[in-house]
DSSP file (Angstrom, degrees, kcal/mol; ACC not computed):
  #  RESIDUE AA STRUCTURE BP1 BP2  ACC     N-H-->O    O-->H-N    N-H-->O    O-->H-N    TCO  KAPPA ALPHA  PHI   PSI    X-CA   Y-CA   Z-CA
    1    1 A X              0   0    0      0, 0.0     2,-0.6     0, 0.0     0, 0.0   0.000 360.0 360.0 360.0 115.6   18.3  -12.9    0.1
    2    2 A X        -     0   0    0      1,-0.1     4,-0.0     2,-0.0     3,-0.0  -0.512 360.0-109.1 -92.2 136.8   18.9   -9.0    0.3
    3    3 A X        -     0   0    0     -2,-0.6    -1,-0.1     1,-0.2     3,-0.0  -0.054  24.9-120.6 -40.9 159.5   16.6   -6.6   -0.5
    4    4 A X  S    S+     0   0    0      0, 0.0     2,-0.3     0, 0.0    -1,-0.2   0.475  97.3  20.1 -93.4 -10.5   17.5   -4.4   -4.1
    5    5 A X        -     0   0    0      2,-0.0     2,-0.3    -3,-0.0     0, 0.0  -0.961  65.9-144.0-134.7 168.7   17.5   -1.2   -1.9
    6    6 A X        -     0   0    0     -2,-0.3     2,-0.5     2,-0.0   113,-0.0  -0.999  15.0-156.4-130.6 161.6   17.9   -0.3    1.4
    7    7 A X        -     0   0    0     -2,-0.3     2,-0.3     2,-0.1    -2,-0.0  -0.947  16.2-163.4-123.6 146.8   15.4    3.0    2.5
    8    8 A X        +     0   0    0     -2,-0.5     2,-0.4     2,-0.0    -2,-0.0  -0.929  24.4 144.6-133.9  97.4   17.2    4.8    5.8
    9    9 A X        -     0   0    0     -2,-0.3     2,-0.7     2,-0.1    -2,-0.1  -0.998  39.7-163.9-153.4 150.5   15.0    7.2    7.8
   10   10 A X        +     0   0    0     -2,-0.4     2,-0.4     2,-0.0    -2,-0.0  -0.906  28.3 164.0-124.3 106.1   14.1    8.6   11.2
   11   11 A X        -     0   0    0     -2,-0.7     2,-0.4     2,-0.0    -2,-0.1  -0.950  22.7-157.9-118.0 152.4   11.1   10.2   10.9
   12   12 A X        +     0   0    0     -2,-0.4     2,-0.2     2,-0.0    -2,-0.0  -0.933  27.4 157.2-100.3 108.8    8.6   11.2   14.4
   13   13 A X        -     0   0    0     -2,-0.4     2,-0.4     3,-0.0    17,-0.1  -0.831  42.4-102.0-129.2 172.7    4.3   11.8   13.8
   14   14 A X        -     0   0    0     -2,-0.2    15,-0.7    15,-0.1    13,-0.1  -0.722  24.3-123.1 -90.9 142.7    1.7   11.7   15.5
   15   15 A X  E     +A   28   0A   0     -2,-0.4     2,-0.3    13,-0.1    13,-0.2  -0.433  51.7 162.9 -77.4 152.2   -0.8    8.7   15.4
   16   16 A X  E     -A   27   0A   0     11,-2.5    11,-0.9     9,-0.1     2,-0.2  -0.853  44.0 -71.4-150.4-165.1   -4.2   10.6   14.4
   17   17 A X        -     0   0    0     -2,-0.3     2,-0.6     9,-0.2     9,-0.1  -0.527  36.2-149.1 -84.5 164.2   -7.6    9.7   13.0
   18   18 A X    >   -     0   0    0      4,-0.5     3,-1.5     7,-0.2     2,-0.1  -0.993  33.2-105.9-132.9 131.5   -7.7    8.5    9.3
   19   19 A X  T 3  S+     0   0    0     -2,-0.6     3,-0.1     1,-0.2     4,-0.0  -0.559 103.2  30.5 -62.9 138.9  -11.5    9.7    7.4
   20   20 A X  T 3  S+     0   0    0      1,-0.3    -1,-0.2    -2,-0.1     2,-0.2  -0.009 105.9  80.0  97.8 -29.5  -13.5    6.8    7.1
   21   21 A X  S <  S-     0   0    0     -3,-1.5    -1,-0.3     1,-0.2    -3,-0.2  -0.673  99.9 -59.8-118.0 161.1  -12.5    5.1    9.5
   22   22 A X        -     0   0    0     -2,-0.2    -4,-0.5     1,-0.2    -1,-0.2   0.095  36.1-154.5 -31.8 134.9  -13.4    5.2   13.3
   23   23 A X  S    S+     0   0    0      1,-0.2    -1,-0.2    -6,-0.1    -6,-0.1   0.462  90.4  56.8-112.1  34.1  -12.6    8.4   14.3
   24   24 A X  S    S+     0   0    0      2,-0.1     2,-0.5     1,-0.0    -1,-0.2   0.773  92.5  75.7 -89.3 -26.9  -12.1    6.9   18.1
   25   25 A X  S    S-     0   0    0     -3,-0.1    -7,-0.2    -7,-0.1     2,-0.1  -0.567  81.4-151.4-102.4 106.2   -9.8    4.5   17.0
   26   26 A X        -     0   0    0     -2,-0.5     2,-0.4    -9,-0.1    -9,-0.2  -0.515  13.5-162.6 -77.9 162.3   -6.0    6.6   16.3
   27   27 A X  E     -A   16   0A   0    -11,-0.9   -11,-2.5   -13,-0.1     2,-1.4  -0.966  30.3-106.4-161.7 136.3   -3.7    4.9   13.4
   28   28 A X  E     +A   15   0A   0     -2,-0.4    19,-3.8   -13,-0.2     2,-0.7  -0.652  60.3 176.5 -79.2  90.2    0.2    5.6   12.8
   29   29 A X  E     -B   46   0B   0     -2,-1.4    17,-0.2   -15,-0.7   -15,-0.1  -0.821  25.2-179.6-138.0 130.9   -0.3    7.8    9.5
   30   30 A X  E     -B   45   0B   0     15,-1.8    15,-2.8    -2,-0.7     2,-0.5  -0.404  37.5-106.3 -96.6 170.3    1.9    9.6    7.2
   31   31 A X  E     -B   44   0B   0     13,-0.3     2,-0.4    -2,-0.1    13,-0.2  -0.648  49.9-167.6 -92.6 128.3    1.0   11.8    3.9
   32   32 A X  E     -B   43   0B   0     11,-3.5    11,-1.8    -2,-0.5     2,-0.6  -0.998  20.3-135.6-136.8 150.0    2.2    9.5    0.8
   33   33 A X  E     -BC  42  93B   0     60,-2.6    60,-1.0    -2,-0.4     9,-0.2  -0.888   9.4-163.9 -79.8 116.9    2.6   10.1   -2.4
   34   34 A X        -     0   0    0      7,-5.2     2,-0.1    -2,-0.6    58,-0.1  -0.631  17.6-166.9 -93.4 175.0    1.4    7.5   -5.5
   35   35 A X        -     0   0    0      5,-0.2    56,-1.9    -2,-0.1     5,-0.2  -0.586  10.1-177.5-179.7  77.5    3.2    8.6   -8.2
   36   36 A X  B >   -F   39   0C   0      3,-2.0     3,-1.0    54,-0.2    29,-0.1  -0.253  49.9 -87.7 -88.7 179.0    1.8    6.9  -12.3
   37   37 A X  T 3  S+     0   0    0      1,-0.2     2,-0.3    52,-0.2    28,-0.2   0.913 124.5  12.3 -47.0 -58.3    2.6    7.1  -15.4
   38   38 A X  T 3  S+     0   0    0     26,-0.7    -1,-0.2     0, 0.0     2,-0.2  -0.581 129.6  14.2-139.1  66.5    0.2   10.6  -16.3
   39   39 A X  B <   -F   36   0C   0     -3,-1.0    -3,-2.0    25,-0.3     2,-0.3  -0.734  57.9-136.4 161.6-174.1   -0.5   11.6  -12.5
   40   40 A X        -     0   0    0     23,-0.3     2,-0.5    -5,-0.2    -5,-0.2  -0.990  15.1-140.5-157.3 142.0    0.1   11.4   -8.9
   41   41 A X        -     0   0    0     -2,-0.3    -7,-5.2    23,-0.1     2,-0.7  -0.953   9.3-145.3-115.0 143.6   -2.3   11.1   -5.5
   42   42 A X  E     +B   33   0B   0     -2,-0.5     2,-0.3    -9,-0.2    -9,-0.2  -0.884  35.7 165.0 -57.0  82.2   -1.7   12.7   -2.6
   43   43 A X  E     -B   32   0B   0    -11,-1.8   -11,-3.5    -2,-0.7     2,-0.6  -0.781  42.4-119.4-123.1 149.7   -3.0   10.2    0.4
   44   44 A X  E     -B   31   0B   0     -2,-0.3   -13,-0.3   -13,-0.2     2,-0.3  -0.796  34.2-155.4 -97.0 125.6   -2.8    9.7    4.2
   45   45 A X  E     -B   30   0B   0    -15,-2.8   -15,-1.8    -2,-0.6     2,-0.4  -0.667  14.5-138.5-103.7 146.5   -1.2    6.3    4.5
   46   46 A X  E     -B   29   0B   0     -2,-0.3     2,-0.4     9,-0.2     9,-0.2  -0.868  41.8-149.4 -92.2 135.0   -2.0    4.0    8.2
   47   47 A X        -     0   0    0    -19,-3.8     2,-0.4    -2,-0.4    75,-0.2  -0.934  33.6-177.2-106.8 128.1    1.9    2.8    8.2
   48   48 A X  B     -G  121   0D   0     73,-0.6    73,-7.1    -2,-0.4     3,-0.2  -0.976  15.6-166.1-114.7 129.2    3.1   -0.8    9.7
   49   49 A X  S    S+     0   0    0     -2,-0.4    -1,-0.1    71,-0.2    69,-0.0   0.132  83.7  56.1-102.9  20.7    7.4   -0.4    9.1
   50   50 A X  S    S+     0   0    0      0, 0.0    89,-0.5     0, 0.0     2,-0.2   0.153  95.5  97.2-124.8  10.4    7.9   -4.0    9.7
   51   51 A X        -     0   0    0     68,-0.3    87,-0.2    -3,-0.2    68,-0.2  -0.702  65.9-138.3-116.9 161.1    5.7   -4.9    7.1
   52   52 A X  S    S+     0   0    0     85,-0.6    65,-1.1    -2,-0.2     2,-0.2   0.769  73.6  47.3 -99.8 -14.3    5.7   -6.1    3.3
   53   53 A X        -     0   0    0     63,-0.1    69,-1.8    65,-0.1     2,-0.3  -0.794  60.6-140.1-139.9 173.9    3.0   -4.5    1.4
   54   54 A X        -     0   0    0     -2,-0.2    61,-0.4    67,-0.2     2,-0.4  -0.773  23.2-148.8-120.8 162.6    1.5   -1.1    1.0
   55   55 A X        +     0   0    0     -2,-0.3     2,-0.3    -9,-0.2    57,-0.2  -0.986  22.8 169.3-132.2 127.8   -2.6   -1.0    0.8
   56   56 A X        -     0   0    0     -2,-0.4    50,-0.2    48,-0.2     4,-0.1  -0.949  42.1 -93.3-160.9 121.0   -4.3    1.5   -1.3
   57   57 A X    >   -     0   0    0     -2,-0.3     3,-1.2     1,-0.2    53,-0.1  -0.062  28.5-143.8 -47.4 131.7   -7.8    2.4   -2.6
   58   58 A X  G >  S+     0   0    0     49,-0.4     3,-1.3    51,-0.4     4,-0.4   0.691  91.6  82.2 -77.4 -33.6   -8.3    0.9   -6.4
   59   59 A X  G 3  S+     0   0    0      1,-0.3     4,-0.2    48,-0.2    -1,-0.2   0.413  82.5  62.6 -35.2 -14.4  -10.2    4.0   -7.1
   60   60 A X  G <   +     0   0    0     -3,-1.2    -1,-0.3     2,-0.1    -2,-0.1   0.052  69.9  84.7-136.2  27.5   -7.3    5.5   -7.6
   61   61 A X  S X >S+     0   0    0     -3,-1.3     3,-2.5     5,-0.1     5,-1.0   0.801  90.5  50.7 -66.9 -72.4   -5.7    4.1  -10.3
   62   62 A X  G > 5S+     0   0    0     -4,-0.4     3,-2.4     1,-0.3    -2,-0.1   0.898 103.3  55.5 -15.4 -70.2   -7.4    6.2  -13.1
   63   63 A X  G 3 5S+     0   0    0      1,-0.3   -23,-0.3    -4,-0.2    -1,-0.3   0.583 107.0  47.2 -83.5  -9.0   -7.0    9.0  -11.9
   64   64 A X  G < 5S-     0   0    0     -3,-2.5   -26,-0.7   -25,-0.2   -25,-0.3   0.109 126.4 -82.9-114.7  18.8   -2.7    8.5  -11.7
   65   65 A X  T < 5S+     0   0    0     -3,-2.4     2,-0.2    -4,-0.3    -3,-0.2   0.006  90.9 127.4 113.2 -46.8   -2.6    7.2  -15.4
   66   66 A X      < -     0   0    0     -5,-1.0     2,-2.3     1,-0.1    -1,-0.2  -0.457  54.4-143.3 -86.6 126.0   -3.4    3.5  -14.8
   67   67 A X    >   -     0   0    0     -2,-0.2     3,-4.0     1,-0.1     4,-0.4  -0.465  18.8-154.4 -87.6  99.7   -6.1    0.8  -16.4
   68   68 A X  G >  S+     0   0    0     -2,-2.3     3,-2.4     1,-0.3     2,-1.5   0.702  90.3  52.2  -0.8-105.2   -7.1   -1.3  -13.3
   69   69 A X  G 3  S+     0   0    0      1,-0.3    -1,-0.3    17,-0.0    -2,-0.1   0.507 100.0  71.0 -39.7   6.1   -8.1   -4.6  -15.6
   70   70 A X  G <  S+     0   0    0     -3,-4.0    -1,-0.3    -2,-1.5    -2,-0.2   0.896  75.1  98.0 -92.5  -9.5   -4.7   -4.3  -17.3
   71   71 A X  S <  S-     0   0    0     -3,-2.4     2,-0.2    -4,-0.4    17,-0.2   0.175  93.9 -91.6 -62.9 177.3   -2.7   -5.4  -14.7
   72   72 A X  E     -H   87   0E   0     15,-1.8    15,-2.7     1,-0.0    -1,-0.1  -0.748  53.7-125.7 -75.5 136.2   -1.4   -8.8  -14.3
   73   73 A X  E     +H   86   0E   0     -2,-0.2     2,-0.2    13,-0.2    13,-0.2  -0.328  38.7 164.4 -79.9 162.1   -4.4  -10.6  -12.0
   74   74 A X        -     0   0    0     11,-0.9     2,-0.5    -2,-0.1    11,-0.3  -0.894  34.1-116.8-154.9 178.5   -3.4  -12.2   -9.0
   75   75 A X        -     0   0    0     -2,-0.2     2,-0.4     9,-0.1     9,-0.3  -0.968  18.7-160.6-128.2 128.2   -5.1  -13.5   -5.8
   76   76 A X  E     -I   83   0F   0      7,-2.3     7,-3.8    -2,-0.5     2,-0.5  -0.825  10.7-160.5-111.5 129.7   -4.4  -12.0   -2.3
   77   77 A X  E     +I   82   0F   0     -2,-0.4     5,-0.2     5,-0.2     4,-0.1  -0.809  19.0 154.9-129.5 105.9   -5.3  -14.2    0.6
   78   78 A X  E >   -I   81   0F   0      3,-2.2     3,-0.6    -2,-0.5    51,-0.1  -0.082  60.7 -83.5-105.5-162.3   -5.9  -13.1    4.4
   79   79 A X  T 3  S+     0   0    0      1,-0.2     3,-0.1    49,-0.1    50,-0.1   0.734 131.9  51.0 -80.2 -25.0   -7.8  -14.2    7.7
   80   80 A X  T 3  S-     0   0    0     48,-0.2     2,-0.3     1,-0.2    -1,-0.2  -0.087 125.1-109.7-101.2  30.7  -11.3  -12.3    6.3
   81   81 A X  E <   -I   78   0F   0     -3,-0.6    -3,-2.2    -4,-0.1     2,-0.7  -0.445  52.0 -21.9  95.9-146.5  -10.5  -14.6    2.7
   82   82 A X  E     -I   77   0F   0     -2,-0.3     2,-0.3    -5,-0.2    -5,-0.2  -0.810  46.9-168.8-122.6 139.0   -9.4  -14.1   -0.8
   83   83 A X  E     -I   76   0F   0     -7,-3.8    -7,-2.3    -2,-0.7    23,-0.0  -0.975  29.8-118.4-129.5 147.0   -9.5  -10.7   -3.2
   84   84 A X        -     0   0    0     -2,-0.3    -8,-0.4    -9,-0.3     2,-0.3   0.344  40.3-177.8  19.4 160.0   -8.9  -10.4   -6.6
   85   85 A X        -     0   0    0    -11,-0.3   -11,-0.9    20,-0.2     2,-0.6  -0.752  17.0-149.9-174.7 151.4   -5.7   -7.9   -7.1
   86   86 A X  E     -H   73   0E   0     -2,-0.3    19,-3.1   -13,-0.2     2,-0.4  -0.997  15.6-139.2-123.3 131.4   -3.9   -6.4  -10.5
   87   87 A X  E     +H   72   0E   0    -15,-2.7   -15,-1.8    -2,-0.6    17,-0.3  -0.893  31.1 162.3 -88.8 108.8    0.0   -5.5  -10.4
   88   88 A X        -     0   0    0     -2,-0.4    15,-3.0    15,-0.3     2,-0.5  -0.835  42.9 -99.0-132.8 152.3    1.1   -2.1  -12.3
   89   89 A X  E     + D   0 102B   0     13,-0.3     2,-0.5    -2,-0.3    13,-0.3  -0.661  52.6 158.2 -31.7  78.3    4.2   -0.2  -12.0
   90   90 A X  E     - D   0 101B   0     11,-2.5    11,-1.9    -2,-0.5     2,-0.7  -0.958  34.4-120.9-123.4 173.9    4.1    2.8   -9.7
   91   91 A X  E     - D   0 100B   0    -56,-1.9     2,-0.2    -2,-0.5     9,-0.2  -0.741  15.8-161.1 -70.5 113.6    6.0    5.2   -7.8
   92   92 A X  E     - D   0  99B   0      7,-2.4     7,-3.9    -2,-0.7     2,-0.4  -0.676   0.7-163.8-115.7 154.5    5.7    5.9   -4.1
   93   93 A X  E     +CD  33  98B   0    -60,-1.0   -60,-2.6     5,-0.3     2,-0.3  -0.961  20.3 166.8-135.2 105.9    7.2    9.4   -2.2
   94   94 A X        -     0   0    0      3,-1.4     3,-0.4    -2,-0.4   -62,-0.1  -0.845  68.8  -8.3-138.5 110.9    7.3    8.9    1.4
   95   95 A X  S    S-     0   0    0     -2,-0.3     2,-0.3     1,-0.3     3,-0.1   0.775 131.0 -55.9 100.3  20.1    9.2   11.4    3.8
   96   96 A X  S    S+     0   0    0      1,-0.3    -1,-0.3     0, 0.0     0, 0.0  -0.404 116.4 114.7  84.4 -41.3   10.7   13.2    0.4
   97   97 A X        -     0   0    0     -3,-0.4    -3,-1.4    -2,-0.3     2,-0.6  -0.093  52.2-155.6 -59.0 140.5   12.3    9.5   -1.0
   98   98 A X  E     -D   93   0B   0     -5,-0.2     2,-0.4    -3,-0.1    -5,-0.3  -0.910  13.9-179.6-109.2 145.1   10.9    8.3   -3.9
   99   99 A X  E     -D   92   0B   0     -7,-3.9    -7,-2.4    -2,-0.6    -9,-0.1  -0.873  24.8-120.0-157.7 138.2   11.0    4.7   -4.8
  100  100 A X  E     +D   91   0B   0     -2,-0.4    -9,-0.2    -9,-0.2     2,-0.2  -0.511  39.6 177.4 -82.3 149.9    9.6    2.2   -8.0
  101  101 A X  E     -D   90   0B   0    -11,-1.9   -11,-2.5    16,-0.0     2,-0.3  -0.948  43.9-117.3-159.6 134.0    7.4   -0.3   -7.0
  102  102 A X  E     -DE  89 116B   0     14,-0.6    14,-2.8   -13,-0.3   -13,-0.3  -0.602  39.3-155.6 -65.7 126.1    5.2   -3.2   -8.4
  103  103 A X        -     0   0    0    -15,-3.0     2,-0.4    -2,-0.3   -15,-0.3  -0.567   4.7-154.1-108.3 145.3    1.4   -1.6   -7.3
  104  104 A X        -     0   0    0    -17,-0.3    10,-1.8    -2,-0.2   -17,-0.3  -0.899  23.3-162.6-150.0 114.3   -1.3   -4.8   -6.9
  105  105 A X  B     -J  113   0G   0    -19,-3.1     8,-0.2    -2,-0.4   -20,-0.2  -0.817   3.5-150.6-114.3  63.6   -4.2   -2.4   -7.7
  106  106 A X        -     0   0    0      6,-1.0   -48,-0.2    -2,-0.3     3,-0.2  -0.090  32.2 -82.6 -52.9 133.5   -8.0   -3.9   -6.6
  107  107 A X  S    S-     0   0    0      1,-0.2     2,-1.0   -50,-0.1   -49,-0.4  -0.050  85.9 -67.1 -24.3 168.1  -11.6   -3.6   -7.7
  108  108 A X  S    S+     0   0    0    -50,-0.2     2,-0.3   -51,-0.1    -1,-0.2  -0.615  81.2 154.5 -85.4 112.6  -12.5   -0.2   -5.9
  109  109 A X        -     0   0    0     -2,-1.0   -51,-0.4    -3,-0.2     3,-0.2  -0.923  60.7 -90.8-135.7 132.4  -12.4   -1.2   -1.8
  110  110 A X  S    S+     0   0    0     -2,-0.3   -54,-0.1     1,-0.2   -90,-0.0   0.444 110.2   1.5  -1.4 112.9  -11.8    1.1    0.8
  111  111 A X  S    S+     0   0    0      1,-0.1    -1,-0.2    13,-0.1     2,-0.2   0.959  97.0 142.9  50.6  50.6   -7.2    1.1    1.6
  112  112 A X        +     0   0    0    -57,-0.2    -6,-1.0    -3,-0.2     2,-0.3  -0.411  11.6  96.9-125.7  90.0   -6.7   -1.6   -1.3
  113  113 A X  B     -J  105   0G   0     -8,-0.2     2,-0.3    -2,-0.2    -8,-0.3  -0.929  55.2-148.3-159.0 130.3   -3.9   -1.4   -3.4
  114  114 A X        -     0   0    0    -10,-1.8     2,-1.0    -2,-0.3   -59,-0.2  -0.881  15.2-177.6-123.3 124.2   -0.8   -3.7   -2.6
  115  115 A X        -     0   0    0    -61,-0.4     2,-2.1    -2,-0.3   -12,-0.3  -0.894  28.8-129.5-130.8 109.1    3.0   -2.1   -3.7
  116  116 A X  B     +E  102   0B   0    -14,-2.8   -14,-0.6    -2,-1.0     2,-0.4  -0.599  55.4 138.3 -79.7  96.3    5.9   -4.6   -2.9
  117  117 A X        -     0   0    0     -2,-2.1    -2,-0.1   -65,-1.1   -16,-0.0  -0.780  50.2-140.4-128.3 151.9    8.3   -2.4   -1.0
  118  118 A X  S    S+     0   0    0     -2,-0.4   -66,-0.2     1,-0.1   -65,-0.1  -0.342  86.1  56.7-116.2  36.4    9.6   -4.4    1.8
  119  119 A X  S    S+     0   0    0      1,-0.3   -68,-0.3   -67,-0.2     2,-0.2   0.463  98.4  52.7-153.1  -5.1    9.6   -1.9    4.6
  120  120 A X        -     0   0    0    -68,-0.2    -1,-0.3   -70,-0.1   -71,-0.2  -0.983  47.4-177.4-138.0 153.8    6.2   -0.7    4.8
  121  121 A X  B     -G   48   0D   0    -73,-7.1   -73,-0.6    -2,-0.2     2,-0.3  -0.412  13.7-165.0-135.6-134.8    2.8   -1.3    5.1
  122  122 A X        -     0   0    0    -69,-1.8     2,-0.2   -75,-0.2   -75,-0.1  -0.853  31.2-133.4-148.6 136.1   -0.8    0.0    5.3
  123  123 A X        -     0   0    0     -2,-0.3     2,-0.5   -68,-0.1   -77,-0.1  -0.432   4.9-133.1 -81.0 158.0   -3.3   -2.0    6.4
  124  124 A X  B >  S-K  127   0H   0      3,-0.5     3,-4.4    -2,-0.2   -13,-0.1  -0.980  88.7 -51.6-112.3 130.2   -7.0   -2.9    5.2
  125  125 A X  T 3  S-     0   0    0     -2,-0.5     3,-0.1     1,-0.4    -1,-0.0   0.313 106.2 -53.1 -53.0  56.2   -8.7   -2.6    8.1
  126  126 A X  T 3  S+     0   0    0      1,-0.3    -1,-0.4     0, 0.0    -3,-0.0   0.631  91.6 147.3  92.9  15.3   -6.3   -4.9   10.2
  127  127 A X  B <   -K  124   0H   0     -3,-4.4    -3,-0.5   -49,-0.1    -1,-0.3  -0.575  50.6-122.4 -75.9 157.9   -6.5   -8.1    7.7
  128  128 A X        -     0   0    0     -3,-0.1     2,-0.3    -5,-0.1   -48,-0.2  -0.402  26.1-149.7 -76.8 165.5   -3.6   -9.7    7.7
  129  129 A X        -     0   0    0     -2,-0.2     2,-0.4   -51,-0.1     9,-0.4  -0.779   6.0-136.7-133.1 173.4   -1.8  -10.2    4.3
  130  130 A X        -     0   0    0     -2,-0.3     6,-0.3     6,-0.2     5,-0.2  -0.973  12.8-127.4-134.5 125.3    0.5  -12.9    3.0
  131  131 A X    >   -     0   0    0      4,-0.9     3,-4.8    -2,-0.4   -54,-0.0  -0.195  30.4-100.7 -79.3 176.0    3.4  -12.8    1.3
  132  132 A X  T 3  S+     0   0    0      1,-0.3    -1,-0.1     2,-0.1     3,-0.0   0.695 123.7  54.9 -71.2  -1.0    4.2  -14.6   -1.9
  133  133 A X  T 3  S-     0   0    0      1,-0.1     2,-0.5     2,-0.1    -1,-0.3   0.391 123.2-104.6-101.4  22.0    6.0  -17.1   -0.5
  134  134 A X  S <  S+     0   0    0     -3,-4.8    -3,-0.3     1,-0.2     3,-0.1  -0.613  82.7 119.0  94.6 -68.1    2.7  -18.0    2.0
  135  135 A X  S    S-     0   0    0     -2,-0.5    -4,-0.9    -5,-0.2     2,-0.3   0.057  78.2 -88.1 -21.2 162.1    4.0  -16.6    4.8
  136  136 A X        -     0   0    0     -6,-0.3    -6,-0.2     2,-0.2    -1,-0.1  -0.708  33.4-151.7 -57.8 111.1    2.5  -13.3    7.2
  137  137 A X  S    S+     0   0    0     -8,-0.3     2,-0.7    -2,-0.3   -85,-0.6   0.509  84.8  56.7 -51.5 -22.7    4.0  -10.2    5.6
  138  138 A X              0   0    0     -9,-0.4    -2,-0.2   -87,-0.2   -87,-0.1  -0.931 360.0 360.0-136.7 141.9    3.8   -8.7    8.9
  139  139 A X              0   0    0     -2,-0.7    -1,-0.1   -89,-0.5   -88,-0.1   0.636 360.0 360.0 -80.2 360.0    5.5  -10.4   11.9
């Protein structure tokens, strides 16, 4: 099955500290764009490129146009258990490209918001994620 886009880039950064998070511990992290219906956040995203989903604070829905509880519910299931999740619509800008993307949008926890793009991902704080067909989204 082939992907519905293909995204082409050579980008070099530096791994750095992400706020919040240890700040011994260094992380591969870019500036992203979220990008809603009536707004957009500016965030620094920890990036995995071999990986399926993108991870994103729930907090931050509001504030880019979107009502959390409207999304379609789902359940996301890793090695620390099962979360709650809603799926809305957004738009992501990373590296200048923009690209639409189904957003899985969580009660408000720290890096949780899940966007099916198939080439990158952000972690929550290392769980592993699953894709929809059961499988490890990230090899």
């Amino acid at each position: 099955m082939s992907s519905p886009f293909t995204v082409s880039f050579d980008s070099e950064f530096q791994y750095r500290s992400v706020p919040g998070l240890d700040p011994s511990v260094l992380f591969p992290a870019l500036p992203v764009g979220v990008i809603g219906p009536q707004g957009a956040e500016d965030l620094l995203a920890i990036v995995d490129t071999g990986a399926t989903y993108l991870l994103f604070n729930g907090n931050r829905a509001k504030s880019i146009g979107l009502d959390l509880m409207r999304g379609r519910l789902i359940t996301l299931t890793g090695l620390s258990g099962s979360m709650p999740a809603r799926i809305h619509r957004v738009t992501l800008e990373i590296l200048g490209s923009t690209i639409d993307c189904s957003a899985f949008l969580r009660i408000p926890i720290r890096w949780l918001c899940l966007v099916d793009c198939r080439w990158a991902s952000v972690f929550f704080n290392g769980m592993e994620c699953r894709g929809r067909d059961g499988g490890p989204c990230c090899p």
